[in-house]
N, C-alpha and C positions, 0 to 999 in steps of 0.2 A: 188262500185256499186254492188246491189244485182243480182245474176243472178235468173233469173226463168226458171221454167220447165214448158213446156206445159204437160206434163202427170198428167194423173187424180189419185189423191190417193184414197186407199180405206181405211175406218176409223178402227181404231183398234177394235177389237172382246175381251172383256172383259169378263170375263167367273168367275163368283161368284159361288167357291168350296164347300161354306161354312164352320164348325170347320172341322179342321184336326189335327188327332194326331200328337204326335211326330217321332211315327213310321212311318205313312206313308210319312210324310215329308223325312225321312231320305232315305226310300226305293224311293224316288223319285227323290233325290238329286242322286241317283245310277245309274236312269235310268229304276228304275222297280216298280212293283207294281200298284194299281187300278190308282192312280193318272196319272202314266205315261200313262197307257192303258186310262185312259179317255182325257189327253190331243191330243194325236195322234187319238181318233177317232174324236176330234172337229175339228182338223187340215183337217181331209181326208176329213169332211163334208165341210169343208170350201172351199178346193179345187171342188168338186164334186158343190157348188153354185158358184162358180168362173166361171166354164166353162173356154173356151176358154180362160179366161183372165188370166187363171192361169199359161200357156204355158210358159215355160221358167225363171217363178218367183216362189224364195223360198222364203217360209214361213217360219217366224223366232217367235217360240209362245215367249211369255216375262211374266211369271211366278211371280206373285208376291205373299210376304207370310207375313202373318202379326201376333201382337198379340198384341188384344183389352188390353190396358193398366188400371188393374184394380184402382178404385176409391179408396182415403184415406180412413180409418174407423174410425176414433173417431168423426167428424162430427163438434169438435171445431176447432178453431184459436190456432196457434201456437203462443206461447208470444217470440222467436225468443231470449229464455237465452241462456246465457252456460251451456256446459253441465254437471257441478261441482256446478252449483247453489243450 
């Protein structure tokens, strides 16, 4: 059997950084630099809209980092030979 919780969730806070270098990715994996300083001040915002509900719960941001996978370039079909053909 499934248990349930009566407590109300609240939806996760997606927050689109747009491109980021390399560097500040890495200074961020550190703990420092704009990225870090911008996620901590969405957190404090978020707490500070929370109000009261925020009493006693920690906020855990979840960071995610991507890279748009760029498109093949010759634009034909691969005839799928060896490579000694």
């Amino acid at each position: 059997m499934a248990q349930t919780t009566s407590a109300t969730t609240t939806p996760p806070i997606i927050i689109d950084l747009g491109k980021i270098g390399k560097k500040k990715v890495r200074q961020f994996k550190e703990g420092r630099g704009e990225i870090a300083a911008e996620v901590q001040q969405i957190l404090n915002e978020t707490r500070a809209n929370l109000g009261a509900d925020a009493a006693g719960k920690e906020l855990v941001p979840i960071v995610l980092v991507y890279k748009q996978k760029k498109r093949g370039g010759r634009g034909g079909k691969k005839l799928g030979l060896p490579f000694p053909f």
